[in-house]
C-alpha positions as CSV (number, residue, x, y, z in Angstrom):
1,X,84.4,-35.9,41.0
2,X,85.5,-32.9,39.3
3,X,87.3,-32.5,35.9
4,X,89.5,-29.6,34.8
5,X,91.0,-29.5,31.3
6,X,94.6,-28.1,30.5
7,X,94.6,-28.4,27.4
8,X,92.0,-28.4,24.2
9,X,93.7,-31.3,22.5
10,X,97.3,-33.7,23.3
11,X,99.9,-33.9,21.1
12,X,100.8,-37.8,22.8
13,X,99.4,-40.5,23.6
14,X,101.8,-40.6,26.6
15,X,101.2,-38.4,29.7
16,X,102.8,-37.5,32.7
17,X,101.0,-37.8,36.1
18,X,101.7,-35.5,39.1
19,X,99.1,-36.6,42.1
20,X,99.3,-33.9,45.2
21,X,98.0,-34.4,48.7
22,X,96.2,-31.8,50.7
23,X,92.7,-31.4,52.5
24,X,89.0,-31.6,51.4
25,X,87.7,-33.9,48.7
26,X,88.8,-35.9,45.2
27,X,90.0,-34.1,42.5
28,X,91.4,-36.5,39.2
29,X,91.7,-34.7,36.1
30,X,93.9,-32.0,34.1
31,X,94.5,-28.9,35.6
32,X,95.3,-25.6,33.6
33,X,96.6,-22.7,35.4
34,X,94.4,-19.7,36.7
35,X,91.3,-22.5,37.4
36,X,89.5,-21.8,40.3
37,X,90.4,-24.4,43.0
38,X,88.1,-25.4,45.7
39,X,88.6,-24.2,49.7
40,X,91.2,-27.1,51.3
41,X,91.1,-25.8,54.4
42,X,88.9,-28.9,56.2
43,X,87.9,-32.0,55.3
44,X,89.5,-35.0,54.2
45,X,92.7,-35.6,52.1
46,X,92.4,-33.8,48.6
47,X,94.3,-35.3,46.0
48,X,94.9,-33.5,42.4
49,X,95.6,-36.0,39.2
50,X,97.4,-33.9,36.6
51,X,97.9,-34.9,33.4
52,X,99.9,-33.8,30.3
53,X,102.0,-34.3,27.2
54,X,105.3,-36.2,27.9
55,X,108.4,-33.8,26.6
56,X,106.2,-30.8,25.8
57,X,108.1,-28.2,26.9
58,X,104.6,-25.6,27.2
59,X,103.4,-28.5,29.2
60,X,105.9,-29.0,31.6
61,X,106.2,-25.6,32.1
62,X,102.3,-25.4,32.7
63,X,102.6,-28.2,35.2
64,X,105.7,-26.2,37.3
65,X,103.5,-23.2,37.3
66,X,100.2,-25.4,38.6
67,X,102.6,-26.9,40.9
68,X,103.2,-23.2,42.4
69,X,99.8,-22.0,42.5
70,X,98.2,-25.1,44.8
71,X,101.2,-24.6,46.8
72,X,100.3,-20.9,47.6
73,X,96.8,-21.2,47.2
74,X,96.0,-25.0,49.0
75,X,99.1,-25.5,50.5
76,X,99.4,-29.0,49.1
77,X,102.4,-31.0,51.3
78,X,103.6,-34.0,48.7
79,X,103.8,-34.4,45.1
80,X,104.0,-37.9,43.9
81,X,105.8,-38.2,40.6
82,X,105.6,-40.7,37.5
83,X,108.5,-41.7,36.0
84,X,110.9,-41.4,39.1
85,X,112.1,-43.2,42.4
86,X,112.6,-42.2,45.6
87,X,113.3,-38.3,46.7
88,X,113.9,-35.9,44.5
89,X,116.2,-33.7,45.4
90,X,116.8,-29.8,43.8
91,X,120.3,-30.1,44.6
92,X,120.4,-32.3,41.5
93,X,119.7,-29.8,39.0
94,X,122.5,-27.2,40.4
95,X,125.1,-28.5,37.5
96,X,127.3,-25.3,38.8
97,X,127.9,-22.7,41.1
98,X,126.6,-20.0,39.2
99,X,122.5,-19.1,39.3
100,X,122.4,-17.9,36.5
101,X,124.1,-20.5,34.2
102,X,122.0,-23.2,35.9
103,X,119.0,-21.4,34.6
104,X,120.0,-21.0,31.1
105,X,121.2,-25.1,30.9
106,X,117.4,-25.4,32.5
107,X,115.5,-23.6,30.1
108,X,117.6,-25.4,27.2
109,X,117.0,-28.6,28.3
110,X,113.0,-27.8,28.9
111,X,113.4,-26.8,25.0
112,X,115.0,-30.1,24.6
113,X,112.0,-32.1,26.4
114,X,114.4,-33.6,29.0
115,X,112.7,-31.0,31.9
116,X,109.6,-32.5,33.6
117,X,107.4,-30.3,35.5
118,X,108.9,-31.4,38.8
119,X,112.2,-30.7,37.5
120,X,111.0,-27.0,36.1
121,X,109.5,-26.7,39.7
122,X,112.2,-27.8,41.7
123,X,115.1,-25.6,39.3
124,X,113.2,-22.6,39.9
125,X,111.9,-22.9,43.6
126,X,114.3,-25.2,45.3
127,X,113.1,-28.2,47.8
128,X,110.0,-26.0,48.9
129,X,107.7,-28.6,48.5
130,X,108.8,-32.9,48.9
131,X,108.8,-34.4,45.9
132,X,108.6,-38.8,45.7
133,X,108.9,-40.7,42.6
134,X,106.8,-43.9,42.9
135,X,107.9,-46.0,40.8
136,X,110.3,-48.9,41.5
137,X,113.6,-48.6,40.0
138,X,114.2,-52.8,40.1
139,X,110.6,-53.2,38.3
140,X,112.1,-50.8,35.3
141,X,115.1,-52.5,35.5
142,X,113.7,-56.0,34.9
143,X,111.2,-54.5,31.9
144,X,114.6,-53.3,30.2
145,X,116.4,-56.4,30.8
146,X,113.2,-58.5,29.1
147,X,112.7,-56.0,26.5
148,X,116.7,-56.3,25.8
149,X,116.1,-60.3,25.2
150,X,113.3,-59.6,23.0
151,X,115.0,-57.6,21.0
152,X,117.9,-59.2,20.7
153,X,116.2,-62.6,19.1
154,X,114.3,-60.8,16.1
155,X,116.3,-62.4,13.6
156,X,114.8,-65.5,15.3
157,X,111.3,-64.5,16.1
158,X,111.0,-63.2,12.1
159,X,112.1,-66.6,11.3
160,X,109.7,-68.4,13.0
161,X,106.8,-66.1,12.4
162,X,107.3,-66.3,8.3
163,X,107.5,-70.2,8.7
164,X,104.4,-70.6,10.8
165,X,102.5,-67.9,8.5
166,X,103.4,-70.4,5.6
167,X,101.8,-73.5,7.4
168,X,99.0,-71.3,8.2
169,X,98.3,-70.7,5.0
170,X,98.6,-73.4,3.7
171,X,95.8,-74.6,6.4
172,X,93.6,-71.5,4.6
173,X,94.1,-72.8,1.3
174,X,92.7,-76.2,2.0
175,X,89.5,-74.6,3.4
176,X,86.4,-75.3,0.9
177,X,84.5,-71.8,1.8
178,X,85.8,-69.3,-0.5
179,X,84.5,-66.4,1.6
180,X,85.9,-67.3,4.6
181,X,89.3,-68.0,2.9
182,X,89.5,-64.4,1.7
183,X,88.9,-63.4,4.8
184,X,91.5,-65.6,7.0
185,X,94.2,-64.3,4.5
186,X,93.2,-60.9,4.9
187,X,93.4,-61.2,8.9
188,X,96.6,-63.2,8.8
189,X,98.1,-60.4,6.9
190,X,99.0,-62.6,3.6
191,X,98.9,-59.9,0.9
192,X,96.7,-58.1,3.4
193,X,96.1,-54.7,1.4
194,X,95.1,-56.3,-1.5
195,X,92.6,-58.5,0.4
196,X,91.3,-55.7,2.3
197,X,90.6,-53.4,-0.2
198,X,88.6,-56.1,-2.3
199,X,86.6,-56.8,0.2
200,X,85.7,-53.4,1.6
201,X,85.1,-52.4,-2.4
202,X,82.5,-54.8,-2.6
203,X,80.7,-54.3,0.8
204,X,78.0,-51.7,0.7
205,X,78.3,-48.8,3.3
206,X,74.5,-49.4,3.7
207,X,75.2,-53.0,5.1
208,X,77.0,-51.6,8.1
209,X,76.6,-50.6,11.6
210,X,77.3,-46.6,11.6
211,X,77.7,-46.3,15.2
212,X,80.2,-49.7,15.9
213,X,82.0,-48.6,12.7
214,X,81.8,-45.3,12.4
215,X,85.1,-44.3,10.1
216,X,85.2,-47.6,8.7
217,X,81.5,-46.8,6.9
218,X,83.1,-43.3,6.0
219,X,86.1,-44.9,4.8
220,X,83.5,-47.2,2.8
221,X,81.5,-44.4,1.3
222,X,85.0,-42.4,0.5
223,X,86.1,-45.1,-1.6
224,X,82.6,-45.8,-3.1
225,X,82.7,-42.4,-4.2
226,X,86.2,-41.6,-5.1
227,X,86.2,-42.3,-8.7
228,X,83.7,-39.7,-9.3
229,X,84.9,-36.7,-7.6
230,X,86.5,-34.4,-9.7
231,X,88.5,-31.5,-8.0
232,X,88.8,-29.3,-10.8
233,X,84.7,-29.7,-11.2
234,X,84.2,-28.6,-7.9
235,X,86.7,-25.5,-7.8
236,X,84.5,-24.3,-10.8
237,X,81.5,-24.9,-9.5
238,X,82.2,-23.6,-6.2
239,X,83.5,-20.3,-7.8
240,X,80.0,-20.1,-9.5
241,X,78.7,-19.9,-6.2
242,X,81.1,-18.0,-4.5
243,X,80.7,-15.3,-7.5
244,X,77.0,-15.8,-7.5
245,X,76.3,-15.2,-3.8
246,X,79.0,-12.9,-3.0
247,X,80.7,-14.8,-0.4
248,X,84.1,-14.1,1.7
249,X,87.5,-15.9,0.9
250,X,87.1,-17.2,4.1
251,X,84.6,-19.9,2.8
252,X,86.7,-21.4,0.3
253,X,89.9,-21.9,3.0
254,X,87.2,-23.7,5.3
255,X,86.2,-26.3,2.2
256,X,89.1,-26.3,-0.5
257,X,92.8,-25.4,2.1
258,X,94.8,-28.0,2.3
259,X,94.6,-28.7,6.1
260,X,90.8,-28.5,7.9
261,X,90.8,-26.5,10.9
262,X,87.6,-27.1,11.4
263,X,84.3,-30.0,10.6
264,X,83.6,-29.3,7.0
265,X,80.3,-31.0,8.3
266,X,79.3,-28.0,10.0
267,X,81.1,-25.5,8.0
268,X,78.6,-26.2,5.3
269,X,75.7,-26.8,7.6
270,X,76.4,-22.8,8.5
271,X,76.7,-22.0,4.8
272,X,73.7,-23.3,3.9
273,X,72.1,-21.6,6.4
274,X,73.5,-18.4,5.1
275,X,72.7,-19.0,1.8
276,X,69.1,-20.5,2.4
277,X,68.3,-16.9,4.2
278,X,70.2,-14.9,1.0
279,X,68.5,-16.4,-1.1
280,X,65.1,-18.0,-1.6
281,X,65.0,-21.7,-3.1
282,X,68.8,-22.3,-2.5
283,X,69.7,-25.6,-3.2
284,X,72.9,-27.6,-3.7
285,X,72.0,-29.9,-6.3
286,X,72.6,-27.1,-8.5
287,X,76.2,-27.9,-8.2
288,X,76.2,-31.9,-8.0
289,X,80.5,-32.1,-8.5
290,X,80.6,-29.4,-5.5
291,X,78.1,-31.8,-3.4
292,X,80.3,-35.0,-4.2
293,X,84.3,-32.8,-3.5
294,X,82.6,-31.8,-0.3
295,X,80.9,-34.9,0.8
296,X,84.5,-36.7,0.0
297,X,86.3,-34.3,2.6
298,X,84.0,-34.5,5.2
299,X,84.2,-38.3,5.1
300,X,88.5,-37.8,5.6
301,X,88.2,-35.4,8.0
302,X,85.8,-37.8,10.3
303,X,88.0,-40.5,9.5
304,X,89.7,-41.4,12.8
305,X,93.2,-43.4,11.3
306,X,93.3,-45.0,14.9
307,X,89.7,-46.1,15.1
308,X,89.6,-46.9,11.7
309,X,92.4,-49.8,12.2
310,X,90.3,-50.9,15.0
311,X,86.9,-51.1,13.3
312,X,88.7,-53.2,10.5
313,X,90.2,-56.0,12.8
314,X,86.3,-56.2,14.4
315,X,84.9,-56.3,11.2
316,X,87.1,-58.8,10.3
317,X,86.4,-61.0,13.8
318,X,82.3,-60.2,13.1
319,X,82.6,-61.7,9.1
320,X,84.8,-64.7,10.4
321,X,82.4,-65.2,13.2
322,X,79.6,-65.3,10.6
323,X,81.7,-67.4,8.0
324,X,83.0,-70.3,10.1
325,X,80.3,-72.7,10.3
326,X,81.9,-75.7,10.0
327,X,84.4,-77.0,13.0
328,X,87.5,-77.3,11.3
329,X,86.5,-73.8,9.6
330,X,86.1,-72.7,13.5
331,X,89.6,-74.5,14.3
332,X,91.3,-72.5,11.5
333,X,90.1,-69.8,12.2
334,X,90.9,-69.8,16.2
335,X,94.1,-70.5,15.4
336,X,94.6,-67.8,13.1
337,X,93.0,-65.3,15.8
338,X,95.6,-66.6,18.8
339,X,98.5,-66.6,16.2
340,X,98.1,-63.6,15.7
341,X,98.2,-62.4,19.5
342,X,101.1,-63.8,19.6
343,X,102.6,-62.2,16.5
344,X,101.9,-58.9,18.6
345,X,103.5,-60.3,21.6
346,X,106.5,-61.1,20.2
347,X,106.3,-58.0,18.2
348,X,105.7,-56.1,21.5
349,X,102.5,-54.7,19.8
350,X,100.0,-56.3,21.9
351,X,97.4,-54.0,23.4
352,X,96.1,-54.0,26.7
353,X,93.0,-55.0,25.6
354,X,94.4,-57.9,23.5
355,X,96.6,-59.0,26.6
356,X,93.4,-59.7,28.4
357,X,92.4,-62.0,25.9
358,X,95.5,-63.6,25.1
359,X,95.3,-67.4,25.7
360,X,97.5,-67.9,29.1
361,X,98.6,-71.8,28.8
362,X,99.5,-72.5,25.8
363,X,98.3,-75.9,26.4
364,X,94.4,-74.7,26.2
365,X,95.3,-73.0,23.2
366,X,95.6,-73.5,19.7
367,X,99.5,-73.2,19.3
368,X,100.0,-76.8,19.4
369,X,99.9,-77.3,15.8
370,X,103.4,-75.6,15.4
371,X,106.7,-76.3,16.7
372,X,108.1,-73.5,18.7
373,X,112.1,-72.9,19.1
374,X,112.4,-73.4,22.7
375,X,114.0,-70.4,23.7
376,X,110.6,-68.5,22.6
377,X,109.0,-71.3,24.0
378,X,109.8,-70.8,27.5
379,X,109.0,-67.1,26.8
380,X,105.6,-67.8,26.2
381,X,105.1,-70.4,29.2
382,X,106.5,-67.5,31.5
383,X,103.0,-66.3,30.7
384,X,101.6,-69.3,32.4
């Protein structure tokens, strides 16, 4: 298996997948033009998996041009396309008679992120090459129609969600274990900031795992250390140093410019490297505010936002886990847990991950302690 990168970073989470057929072996991965492409000439069926930014017009445009080159270079005879059905057809993207007005109504609407590669392709190069969306139009059409109903009850959904919240709660507040209170009314969401932030004051950074929560201990330490980390301190101290050991404006973008380009972490690994060789003895604890300002932005910068949400709902299911010893303190909190699946369903937030775990038959479950409107009732039985 062989991997080829077109890109250095995505600016989506979304991609769009072109998968082309020819001769010799697998290929999945993102390709970039001007990669060196193995020989197709024999073997079996060689299949190329690109992937890219949806609506990114450099993108697109990158995946029209790799389209062209593994036609002229491994004579690739299909491209299968996300996102469409049946043939496509250049015909299609001929709006008039004229060449060169078609091309300029292209090229805006690449700008516009309405062009996908195949479109690019087939606008420039005509039906050269057969091009197949695989989707299945009646499939999208049924996911629109259900998303349509979801949508339209919201005022009802909210409605039932706030009321159930409240019975919940007032489960919580019956519970005799303190701890494990805070914590159910943090997870349920019930003044959830608040909660949160309480409880991650008060847990050490020492006390956690630094490779299952890796920016939620940075995110710890941060706010450990953020009442002591003076800015103004460390610009003073740092143009000490910069005076003292003659160093480049360069550094001070890398530690004190508003947006990192790069790991402080390393940045200053590589400073003190130079300074260590400049001069003998070097040492930062000669500038303790400096130490504490720079510490502080490596911690945001390695901060994942994404992982970090992540880490906090495990955490949260590891403290419960260890809080719940009693079986009613187990029933709340099971409750609590598949409540709040279903909050994302309904909220059409659930992840994939979280579908696989969300409880399939309602009667197993712990929803029988509410009273659900049947028209969201029968909704959730459809997952039977």
């Amino acid at each position: 298996m062989r991997f080829f990168s077109s890109k250095p970073y995505l600016r989506s989470s979304a991609f769009f997948t072109f998968i082309f057929f020819t001769a010799n072996a697998l290929l999945y991965g993102e390709v970039s033009p001007g990669v060196s492409l193995p020989d197709a000439s024999s073997g079996p069926p060689l299949i190329y998996h690109i992937q890219d930014a949806h609506s990114d017009p450099a993108a697109q445009r990158d995946i029209a041009r790799i389209i062209r080159q593994l036609k002229e270079s491994q004579h690739i005879d299909l491209v299968l396309v996300e996102a469409a059905v049946g043939k496509l057809d250049a015909e299609t993207l001929q709006w008039t008679a004229r060449r060169g007005v078609n091309q300029k109504m292209a090229r805006r609407l690449t700008e516009m992120g309405e062009m996908s590669g195949a479109d690019i392709y087939l606008s420039r190069h005509g039906n050269s090459l057969p091009f197949v969306g695989i989707e299945s139009a009646a499939l999208y059409r049924a996911n629109l129609n259900e998303l349509k109903k979801v949508y339209s009850r919201q005022s009802e959904i909210s409605q039932w969600l706030k009321a159930t919240e409240e019975k919940l709660e007032a489960r919580i507040s019956r519970l005799a274990n303190q701890g494990l209170l805070r914590l159910l009314r943090t997870q349920l969401g019930l003044d959830r900031l608040t909660h949160l932030k309480s409880l991650l004051r008060k847990l050490p950074a020492k006390d956690m795992n630094p490779i299952r929560y890796a920016s939620l201990v940075r995110y710890v330490r941060l706010n450990e250390e953020a009442g002591s980390v003076s800015s103004g301190k460390a610009m003073s101290q740092w143009q000490t140093l910069e005076k003292k050991h003659r160093l480049s404006g360069e550094w001070k973008e890398k530690f004190f410019g508003n947006r990192l380009k790069k790991n402080p972490r390393f940045e200053l690994e590589k400073l003190y490297a130079l300074l260590s060789d400049s001069a003998q003895g070097f040492d930062f604890k000669q500038y303790p505010d400096l130490v504490k300002y720079l510490r502080a932005r490596i911690y945001q910068y390695e901060i994942n936002a994404q992982e970090l949400g992540r880490e906090i709902e495990g955490w949260l299911e590891d403290q419960i886990r260890g809080a719940a010893r009693r079986p009613e303190e187990k029933a709340v909190a099971s409750q609590i847990h598949n409540f709040r699946l279903l909050r994302k369903l309904l909220r059409l937030e659930l992840t994939r991950k979280e579908w696989l775990s969300f409880p399939r038959k309602r009667e197993s479950s712990d929803f029988r302690f509410v009273s659900m409107p049947k028209s969201l009732d029968s909704r959730f039985r459809g997952n039977d």
